[in-house]
N, CA, C and O atoms as a Maestro MAE file, in Angstrom:
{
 s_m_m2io_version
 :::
 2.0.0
}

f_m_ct {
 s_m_title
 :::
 protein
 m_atom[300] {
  # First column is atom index #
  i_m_mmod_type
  r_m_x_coord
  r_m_y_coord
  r_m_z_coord
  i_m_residue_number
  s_m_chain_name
  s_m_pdb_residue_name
  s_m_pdb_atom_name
  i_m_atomic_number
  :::
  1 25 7.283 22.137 -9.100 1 A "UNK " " N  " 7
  2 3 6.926 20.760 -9.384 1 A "UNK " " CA " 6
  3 2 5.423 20.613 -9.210 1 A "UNK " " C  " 6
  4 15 4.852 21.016 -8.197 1 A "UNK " " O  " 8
  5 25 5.061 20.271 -9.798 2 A "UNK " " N  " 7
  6 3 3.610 19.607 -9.893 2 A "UNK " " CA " 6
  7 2 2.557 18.945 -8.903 2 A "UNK " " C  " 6
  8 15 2.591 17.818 -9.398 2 A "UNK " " O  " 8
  9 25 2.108 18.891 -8.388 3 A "UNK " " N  " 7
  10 3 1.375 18.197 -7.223 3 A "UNK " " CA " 6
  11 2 0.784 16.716 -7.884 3 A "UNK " " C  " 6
  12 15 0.841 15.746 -7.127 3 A "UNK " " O  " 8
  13 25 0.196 16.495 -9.321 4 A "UNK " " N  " 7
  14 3 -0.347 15.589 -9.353 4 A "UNK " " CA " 6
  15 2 1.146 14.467 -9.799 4 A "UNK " " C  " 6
  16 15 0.960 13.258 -9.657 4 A "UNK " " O  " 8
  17 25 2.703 15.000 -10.373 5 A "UNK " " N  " 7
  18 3 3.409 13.466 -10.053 5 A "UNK " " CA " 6
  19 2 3.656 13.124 -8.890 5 A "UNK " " C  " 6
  20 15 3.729 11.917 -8.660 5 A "UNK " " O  " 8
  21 25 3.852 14.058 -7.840 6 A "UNK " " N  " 7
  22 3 4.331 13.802 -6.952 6 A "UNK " " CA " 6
  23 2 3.625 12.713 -6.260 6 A "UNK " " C  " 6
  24 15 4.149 11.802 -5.619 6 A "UNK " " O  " 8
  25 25 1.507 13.057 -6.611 7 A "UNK " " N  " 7
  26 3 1.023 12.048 -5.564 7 A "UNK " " CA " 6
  27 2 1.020 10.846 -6.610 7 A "UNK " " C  " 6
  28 15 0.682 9.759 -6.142 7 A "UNK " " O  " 8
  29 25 1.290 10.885 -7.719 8 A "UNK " " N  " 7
  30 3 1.199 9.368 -8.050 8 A "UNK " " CA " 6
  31 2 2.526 8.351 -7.671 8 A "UNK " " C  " 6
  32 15 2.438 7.139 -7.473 8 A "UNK " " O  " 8
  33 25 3.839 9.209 -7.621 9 A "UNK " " N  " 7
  34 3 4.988 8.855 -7.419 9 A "UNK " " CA " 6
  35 2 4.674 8.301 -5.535 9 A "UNK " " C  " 6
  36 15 5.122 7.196 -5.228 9 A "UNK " " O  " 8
  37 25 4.079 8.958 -4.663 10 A "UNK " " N  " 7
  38 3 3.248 8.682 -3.492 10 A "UNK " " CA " 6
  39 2 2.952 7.075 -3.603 10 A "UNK " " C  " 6
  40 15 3.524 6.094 -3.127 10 A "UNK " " O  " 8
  41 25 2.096 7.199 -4.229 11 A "UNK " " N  " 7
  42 3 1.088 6.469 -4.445 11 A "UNK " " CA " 6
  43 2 1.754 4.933 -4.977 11 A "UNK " " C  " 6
  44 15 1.488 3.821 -4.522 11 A "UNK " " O  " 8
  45 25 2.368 5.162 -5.699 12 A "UNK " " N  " 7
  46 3 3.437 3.848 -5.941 12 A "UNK " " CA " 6
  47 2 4.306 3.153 -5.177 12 A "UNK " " C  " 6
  48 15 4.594 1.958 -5.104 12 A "UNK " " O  " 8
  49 25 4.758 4.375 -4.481 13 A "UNK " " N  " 7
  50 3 5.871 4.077 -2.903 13 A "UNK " " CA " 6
  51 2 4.951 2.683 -2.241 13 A "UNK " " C  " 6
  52 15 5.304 1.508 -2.138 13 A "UNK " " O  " 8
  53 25 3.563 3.397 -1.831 14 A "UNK " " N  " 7
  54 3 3.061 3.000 -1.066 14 A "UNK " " CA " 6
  55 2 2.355 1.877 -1.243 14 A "UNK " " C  " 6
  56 15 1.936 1.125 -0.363 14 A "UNK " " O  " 8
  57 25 2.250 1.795 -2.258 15 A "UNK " " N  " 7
  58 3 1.497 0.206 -3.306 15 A "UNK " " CA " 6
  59 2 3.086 -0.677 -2.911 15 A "UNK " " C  " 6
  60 15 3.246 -1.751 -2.332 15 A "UNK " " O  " 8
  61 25 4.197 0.376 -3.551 16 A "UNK " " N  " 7
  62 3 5.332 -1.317 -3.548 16 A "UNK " " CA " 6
  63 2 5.585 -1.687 -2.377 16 A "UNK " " C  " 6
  64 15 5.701 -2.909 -2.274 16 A "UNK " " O  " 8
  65 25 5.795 -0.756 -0.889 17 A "UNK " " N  " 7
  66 3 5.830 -1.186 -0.258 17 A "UNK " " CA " 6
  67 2 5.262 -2.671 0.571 17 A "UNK " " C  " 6
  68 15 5.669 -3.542 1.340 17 A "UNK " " O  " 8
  69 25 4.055 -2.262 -0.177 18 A "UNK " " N  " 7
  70 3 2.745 -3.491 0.351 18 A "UNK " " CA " 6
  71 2 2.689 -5.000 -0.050 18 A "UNK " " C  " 6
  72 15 2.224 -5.991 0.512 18 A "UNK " " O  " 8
  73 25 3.420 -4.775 -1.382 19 A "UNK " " N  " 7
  74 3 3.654 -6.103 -2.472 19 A "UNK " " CA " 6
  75 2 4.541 -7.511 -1.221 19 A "UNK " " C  " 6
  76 15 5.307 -7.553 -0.259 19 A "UNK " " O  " 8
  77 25 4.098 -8.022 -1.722 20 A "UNK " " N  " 7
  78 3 4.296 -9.476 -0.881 20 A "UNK " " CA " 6
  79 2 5.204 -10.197 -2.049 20 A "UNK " " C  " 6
  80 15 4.794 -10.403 -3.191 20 A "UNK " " O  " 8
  81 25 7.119 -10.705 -1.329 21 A "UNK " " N  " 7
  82 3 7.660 -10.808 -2.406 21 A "UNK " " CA " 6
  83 2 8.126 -12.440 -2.448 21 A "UNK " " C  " 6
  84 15 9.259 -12.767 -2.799 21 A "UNK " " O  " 8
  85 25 7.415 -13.108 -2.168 22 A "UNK " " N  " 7
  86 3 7.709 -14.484 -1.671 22 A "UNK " " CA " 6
  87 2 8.583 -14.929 -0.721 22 A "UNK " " C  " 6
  88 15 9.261 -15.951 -0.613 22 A "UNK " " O  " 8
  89 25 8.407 -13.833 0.024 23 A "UNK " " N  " 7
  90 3 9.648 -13.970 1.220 23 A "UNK " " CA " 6
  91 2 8.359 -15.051 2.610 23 A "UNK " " C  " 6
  92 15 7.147 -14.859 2.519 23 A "UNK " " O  " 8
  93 25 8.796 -15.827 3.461 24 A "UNK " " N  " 7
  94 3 8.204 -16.130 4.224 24 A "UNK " " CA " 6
  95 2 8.255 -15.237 5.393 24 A "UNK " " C  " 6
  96 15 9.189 -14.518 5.746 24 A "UNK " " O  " 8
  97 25 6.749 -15.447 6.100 25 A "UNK " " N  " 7
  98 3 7.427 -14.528 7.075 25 A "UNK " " CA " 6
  99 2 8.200 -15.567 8.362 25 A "UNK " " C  " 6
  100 15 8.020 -16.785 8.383 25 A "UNK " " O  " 8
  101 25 9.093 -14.808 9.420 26 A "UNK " " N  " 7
  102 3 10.042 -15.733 9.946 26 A "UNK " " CA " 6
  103 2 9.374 -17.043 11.116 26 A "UNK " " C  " 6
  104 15 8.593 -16.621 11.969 26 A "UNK " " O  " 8
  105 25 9.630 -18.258 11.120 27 A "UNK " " N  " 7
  106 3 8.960 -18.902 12.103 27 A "UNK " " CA " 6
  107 2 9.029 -18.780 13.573 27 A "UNK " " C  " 6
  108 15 10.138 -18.588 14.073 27 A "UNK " " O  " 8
  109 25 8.175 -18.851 14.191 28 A "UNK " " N  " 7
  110 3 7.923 -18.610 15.477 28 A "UNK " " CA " 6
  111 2 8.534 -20.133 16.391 28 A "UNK " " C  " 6
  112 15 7.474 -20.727 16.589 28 A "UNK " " O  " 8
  113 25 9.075 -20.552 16.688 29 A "UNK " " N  " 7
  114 3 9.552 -21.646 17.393 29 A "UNK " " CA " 6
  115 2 9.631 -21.605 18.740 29 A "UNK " " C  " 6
  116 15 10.465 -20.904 19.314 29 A "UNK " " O  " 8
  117 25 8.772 -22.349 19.356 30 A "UNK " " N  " 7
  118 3 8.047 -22.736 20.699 30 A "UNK " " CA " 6
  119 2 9.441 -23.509 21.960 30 A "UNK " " C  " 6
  120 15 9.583 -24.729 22.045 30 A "UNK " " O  " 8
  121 25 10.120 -22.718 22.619 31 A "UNK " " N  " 7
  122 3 11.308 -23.629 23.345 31 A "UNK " " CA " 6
  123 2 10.667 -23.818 24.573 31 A "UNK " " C  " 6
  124 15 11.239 -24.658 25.267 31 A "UNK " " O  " 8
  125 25 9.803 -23.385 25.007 32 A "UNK " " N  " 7
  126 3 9.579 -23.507 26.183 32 A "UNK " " CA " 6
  127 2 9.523 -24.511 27.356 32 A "UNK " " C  " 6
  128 15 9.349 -24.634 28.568 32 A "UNK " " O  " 8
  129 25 9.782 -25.139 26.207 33 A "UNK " " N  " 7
  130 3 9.557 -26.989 27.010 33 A "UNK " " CA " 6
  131 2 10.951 -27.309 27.364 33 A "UNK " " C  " 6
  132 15 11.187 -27.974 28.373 33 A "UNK " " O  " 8
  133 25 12.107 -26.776 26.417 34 A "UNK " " N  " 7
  134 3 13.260 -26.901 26.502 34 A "UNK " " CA " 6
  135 2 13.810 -26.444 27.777 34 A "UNK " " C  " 6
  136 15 14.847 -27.048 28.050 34 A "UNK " " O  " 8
  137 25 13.382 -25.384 28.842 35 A "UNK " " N  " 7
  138 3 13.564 -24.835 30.442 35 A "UNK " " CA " 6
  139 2 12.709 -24.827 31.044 35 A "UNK " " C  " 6
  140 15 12.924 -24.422 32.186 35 A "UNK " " O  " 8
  141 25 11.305 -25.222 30.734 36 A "UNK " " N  " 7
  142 3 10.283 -25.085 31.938 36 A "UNK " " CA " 6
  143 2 10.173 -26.365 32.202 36 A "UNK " " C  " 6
  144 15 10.204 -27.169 31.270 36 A "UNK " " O  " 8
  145 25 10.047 -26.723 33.318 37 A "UNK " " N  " 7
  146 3 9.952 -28.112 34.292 37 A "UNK " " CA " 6
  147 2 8.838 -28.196 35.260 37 A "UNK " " C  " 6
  148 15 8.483 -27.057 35.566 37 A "UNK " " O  " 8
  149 25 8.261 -28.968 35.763 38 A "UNK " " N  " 7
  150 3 7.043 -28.978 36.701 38 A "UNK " " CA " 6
  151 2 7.833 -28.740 38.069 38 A "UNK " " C  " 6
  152 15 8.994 -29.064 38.319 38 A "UNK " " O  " 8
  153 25 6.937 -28.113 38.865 39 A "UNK " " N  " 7
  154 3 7.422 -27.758 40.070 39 A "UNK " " CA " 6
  155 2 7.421 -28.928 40.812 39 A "UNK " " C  " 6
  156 15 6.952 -29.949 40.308 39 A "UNK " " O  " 8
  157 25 7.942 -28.934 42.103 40 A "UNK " " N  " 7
  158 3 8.168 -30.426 42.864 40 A "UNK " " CA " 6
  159 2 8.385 -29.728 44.353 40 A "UNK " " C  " 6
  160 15 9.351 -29.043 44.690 40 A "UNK " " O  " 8
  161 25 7.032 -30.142 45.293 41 A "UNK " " N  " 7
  162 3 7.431 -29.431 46.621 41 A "UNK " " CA " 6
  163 2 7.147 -30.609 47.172 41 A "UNK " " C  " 6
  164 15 6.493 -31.532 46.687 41 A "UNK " " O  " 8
  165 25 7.758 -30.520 48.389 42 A "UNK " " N  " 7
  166 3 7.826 -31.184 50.045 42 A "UNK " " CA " 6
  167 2 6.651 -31.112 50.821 42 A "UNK " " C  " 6
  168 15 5.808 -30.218 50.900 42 A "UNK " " O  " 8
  169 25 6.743 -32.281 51.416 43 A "UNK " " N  " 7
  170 3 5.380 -31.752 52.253 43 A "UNK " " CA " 6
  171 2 5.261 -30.806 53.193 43 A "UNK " " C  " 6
  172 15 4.196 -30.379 53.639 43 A "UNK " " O  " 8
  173 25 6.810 -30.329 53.635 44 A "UNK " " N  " 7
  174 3 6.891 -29.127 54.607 44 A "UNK " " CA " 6
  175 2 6.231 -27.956 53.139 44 A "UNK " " C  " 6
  176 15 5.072 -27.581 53.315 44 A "UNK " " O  " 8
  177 25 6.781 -27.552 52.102 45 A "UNK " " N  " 7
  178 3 6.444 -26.478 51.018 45 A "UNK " " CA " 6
  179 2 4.924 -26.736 51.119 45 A "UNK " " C  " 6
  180 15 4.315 -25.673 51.244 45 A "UNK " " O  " 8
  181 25 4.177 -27.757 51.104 46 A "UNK " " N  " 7
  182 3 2.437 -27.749 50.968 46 A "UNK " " CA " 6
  183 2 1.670 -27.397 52.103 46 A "UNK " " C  " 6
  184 15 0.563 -26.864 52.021 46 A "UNK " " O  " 8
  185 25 2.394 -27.763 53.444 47 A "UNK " " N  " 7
  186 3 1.945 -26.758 54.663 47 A "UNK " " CA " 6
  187 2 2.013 -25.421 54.554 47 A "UNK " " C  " 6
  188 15 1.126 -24.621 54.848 47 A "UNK " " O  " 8
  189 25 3.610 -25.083 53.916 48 A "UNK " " N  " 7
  190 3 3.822 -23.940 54.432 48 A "UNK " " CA " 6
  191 2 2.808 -22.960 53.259 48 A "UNK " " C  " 6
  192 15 2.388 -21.963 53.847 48 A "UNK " " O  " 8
  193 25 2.422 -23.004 52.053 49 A "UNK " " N  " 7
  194 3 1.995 -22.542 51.462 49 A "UNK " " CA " 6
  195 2 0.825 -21.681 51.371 49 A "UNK " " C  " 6
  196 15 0.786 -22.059 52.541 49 A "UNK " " O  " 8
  197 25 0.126 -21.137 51.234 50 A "UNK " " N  " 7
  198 3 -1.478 -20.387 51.664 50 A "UNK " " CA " 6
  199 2 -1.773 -21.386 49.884 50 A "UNK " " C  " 6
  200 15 -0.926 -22.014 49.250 50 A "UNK " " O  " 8
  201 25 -3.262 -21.170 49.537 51 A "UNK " " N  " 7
  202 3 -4.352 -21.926 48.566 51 A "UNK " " CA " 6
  203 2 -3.931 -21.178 47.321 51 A "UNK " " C  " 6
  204 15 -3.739 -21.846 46.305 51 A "UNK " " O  " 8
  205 25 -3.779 -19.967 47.287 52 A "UNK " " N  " 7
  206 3 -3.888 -19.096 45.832 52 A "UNK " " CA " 6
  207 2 -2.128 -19.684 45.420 52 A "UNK " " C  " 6
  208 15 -2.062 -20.175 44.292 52 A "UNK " " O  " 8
  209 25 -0.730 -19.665 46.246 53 A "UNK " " N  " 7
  210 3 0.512 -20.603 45.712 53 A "UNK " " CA " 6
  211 2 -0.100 -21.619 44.879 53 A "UNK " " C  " 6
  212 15 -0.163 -21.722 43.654 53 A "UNK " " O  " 8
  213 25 -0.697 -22.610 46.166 54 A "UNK " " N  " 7
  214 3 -0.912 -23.978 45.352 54 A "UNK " " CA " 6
  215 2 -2.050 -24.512 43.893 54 A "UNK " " C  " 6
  216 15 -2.031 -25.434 43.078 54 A "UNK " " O  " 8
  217 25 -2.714 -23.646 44.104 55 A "UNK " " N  " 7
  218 3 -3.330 -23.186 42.556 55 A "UNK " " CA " 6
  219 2 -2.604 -22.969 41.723 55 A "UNK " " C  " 6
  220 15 -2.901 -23.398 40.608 55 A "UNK " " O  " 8
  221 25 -1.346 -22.216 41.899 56 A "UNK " " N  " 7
  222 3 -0.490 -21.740 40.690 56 A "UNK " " CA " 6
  223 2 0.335 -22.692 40.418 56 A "UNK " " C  " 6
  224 15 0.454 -23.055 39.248 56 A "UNK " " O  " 8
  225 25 1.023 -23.249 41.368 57 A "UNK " " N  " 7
  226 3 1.904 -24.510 41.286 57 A "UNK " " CA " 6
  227 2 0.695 -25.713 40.253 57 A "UNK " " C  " 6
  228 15 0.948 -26.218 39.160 57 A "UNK " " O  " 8
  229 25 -0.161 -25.820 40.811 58 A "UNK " " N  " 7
  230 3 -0.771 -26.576 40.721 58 A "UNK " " CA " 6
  231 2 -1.190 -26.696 38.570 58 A "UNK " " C  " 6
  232 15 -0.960 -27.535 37.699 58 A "UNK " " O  " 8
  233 25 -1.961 -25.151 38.618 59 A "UNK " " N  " 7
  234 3 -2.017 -24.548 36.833 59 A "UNK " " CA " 6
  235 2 -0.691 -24.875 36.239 59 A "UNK " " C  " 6
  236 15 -0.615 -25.698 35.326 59 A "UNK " " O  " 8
  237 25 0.614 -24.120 36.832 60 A "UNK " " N  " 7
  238 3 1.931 -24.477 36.259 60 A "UNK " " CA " 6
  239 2 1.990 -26.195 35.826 60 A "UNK " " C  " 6
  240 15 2.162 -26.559 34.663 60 A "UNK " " O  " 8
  241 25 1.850 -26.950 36.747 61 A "UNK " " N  " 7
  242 3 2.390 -27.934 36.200 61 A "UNK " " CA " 6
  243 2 1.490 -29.076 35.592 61 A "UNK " " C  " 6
  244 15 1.819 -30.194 35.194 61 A "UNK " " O  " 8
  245 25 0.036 -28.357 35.645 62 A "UNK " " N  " 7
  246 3 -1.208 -29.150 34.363 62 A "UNK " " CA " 6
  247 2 -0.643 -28.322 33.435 62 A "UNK " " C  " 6
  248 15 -0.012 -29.069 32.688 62 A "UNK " " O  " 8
  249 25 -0.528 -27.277 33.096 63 A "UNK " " N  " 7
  250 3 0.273 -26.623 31.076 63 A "UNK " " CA " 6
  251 2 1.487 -27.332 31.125 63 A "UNK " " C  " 6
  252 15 1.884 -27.783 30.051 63 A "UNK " " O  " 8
  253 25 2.125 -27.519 32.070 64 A "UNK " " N  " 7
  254 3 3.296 -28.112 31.311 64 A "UNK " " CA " 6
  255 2 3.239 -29.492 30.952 64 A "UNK " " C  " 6
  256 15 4.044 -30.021 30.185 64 A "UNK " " O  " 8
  257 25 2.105 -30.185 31.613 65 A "UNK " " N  " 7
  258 3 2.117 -31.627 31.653 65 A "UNK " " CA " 6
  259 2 1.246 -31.449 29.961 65 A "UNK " " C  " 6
  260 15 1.782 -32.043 29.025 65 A "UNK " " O  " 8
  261 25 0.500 -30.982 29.795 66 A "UNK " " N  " 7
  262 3 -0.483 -30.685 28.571 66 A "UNK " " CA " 6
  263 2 0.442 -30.422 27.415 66 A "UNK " " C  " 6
  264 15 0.244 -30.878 26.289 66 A "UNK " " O  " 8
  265 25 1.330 -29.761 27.706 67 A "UNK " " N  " 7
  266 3 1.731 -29.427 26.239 67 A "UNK " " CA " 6
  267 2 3.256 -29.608 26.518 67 A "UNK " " C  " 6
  268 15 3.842 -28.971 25.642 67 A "UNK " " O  " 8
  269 25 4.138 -30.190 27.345 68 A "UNK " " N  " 7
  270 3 5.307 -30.535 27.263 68 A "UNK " " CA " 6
  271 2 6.016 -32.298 27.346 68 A "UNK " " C  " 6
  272 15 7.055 -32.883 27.039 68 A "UNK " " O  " 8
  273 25 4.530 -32.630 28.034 69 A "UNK " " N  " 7
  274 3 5.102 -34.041 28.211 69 A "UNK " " CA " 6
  275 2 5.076 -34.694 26.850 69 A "UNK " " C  " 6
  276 15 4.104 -34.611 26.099 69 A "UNK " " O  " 8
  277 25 6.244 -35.380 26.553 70 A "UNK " " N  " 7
  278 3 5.680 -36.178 25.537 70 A "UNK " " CA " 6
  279 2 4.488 -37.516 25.745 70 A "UNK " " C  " 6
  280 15 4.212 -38.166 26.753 70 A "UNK " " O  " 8
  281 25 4.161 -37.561 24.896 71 A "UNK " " N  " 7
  282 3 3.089 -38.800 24.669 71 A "UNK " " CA " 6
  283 2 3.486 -40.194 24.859 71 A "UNK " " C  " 6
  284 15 4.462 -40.634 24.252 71 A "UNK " " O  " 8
  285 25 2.663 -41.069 25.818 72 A "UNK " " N  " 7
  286 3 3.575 -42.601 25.651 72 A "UNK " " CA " 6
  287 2 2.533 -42.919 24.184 72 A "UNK " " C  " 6
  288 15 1.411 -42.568 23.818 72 A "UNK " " O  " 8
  289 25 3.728 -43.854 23.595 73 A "UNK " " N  " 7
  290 3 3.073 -44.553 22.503 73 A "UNK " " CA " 6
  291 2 2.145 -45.356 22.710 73 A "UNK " " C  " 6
  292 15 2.195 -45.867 23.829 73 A "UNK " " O  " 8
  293 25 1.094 -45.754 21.904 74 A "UNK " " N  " 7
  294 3 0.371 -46.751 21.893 74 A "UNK " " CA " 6
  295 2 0.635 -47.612 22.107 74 A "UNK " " C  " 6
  296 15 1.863 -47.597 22.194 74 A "UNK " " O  " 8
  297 25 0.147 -48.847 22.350 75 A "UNK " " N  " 7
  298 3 0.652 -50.247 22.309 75 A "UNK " " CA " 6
  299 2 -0.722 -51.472 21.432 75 A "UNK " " C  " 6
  300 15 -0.485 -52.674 21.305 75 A "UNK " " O  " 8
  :::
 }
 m_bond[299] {
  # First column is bond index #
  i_m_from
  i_m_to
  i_m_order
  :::
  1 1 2 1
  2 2 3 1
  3 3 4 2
  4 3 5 1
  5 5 6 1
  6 6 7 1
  7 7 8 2
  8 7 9 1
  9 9 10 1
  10 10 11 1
  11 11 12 2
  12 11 13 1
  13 13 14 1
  14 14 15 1
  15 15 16 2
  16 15 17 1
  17 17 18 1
  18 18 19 1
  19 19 20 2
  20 19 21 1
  21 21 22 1
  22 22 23 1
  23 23 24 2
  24 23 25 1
  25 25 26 1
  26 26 27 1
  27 27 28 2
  28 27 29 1
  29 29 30 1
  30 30 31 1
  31 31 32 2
  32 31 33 1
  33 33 34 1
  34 34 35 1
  35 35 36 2
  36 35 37 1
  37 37 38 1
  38 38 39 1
  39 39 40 2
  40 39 41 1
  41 41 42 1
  42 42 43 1
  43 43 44 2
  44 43 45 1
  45 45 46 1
  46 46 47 1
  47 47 48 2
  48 47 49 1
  49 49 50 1
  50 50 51 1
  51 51 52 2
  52 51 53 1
  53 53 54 1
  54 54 55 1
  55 55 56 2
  56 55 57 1
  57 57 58 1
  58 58 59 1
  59 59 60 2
  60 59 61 1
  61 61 62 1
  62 62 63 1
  63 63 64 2
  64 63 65 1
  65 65 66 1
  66 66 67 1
  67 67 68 2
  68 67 69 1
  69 69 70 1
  70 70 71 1
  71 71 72 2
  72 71 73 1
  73 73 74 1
  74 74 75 1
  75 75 76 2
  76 75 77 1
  77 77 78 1
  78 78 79 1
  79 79 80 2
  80 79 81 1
  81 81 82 1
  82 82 83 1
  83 83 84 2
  84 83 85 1
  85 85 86 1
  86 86 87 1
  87 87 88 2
  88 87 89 1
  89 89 90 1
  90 90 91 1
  91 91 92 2
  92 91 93 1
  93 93 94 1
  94 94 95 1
  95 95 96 2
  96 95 97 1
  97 97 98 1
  98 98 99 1
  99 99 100 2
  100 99 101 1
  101 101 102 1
  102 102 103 1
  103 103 104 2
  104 103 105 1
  105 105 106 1
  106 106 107 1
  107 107 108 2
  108 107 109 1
  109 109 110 1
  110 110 111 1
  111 111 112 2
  112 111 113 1
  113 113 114 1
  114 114 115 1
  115 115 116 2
  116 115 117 1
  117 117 118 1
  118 118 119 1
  119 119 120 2
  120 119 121 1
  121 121 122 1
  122 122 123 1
  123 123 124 2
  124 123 125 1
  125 125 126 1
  126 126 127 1
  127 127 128 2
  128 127 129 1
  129 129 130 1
  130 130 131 1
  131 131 132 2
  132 131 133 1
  133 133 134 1
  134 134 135 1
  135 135 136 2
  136 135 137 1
  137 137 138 1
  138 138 139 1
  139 139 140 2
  140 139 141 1
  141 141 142 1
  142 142 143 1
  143 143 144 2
  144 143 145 1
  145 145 146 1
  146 146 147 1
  147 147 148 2
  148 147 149 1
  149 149 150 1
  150 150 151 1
  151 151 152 2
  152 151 153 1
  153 153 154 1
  154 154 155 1
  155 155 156 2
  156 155 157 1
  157 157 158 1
  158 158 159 1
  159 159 160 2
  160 159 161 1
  161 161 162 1
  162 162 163 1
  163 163 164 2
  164 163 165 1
  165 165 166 1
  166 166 167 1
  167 167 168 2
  168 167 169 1
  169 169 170 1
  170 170 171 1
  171 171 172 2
  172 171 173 1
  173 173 174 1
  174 174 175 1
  175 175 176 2
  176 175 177 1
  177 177 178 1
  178 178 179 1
  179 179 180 2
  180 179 181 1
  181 181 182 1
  182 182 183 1
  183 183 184 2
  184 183 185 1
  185 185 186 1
  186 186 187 1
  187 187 188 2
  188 187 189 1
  189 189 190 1
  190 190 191 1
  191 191 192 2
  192 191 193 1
  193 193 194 1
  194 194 195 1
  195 195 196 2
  196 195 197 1
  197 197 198 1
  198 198 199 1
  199 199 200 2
  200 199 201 1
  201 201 202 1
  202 202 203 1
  203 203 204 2
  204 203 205 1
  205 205 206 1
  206 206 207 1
  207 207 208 2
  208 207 209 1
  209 209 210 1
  210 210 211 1
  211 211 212 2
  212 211 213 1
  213 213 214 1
  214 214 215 1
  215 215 216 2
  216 215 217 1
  217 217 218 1
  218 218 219 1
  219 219 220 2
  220 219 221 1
  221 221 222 1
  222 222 223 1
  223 223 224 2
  224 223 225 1
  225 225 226 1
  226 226 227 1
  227 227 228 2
  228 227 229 1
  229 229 230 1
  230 230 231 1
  231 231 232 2
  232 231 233 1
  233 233 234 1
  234 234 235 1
  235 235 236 2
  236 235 237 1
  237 237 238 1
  238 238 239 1
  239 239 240 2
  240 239 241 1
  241 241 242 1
  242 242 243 1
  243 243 244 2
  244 243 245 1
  245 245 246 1
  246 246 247 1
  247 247 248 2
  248 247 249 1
  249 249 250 1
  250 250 251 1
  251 251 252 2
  252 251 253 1
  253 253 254 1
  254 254 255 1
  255 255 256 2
  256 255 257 1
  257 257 258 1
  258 258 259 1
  259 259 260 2
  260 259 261 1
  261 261 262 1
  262 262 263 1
  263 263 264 2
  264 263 265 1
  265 265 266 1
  266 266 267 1
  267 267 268 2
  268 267 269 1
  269 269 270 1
  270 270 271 1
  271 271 272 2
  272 271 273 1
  273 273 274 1
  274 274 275 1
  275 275 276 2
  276 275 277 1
  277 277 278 1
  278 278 279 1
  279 279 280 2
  280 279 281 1
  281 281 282 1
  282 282 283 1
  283 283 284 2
  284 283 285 1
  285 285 286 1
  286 286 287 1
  287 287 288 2
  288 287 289 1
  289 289 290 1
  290 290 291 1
  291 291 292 2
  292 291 293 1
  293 293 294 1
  294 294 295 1
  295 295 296 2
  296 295 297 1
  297 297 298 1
  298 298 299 1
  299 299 300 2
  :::
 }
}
């Protein structure tokens, strides 16, 4: 067999593969809001805690307030 069909037969594989066929690609859908909740401690949990916890508690529940709470409406 020939070397030069083979690479054009190659060469086609690899072109159709690439072709974009109006397929969408699949959506990414964000649930996270659907199980993550803001944390909620006691004032015994804020004693007992060391600074680098309450930073995290603290980050945790500004992203969730940022991008989970809903919005009050205008008035």
């Amino acid at each position: 067999m020939s070397s030069k069909p083979l690479m054009i037969f190659l060469t086609m594989m690899f072109l159709a593969s690439c072709v974009n066929r109006g397929v969408s690609p699949p959506a990414v859908i964000d649930t996270a809001c659907d199980w993550v909740r803001p944390i909620y401690l006691s004032g015994h949990d804020i004693d007992a805690m060391d600074m680098q916890t309450k930073r995290a508690v603290l980050t945790h529940n500004q992203t969730w307030q940022k991008n989970c709470q809903i919005p009050m409406a205008s008035q």
